[in-house]
C-alpha positions in Angstrom: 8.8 33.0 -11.7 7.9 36.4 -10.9 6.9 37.5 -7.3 3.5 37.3 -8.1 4.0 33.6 -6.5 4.8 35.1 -2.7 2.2 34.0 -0.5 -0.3 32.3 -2.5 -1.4 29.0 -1.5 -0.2 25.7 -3.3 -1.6 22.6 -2.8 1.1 20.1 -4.1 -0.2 16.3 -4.8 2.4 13.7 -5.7 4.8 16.0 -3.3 7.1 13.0 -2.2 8.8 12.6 -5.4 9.7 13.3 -9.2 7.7 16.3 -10.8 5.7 17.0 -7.5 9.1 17.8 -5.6 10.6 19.2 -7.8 7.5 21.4 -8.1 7.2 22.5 -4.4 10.5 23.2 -4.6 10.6 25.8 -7.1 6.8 27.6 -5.7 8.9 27.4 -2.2 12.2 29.2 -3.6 9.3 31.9 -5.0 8.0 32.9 -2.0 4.3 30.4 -1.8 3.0 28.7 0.6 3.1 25.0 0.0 1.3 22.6 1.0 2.8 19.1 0.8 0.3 16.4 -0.5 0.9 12.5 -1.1 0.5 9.1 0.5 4.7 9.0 1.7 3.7 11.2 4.8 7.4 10.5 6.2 9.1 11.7 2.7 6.7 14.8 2.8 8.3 15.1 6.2 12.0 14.7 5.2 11.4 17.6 2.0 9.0 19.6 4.8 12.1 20.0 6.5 14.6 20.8 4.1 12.5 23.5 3.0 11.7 24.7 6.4 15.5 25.2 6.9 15.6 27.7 4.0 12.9 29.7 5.2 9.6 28.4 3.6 6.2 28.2 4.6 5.3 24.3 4.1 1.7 22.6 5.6 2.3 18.3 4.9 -1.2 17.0 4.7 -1.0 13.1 3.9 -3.7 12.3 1.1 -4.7 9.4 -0.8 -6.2 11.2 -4.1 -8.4 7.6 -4.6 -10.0 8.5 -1.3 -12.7 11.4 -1.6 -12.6 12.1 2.0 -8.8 12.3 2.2 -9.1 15.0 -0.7 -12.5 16.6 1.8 -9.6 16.8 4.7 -7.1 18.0 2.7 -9.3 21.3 1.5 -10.8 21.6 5.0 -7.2 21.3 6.9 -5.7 24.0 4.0 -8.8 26.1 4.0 -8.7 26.0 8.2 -4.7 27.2 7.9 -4.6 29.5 5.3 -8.5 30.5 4.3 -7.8 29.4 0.6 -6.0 27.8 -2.3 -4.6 29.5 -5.1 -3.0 26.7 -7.0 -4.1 23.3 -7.0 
């Protein structure tokens, strides 16, 4: 991925496991800010870290994408942090 990925804003669902890890950490090793989305809050916590440790910008916002008002949180907390979201 080019560096056209520093800095923008991803908002990761699923981010506790398979694809959506793997996902967040690939837009973390290019330079996004990721934003860490799913119901595990603690195994958002334990990848949070890790990528912390090497240097990336990470936000964990636990959501339930069944619940419209978790996803309302979710945009609100992101938008509050970073004023946007690039990729969803």
């Amino acid at each position: 991925m080019p560096v056209r990925l520093k800095g923008k804003v991803v908002v990761i669902t699923g981010a506790s496991s398979g694809f959506g890890e793997d996902a967040a950490r690939l837009f973390a090793k290019e330079g996004a800010r990721v934003v860490l989305s799913a119901r595990r809050e603690h195994r958002l916590q334990e990848l949070a870290n890790q990528l912390q440790s090497s240097g990336a910008d990470v936000l964990v916002v636990p959501l339930d994408v069944n619940e419209p008002t978790s996803i309302d949180q979710m945009v609100s907390i992101v938008k509050e942090k970073y004023g946007r979201i690039d990729i969803l």
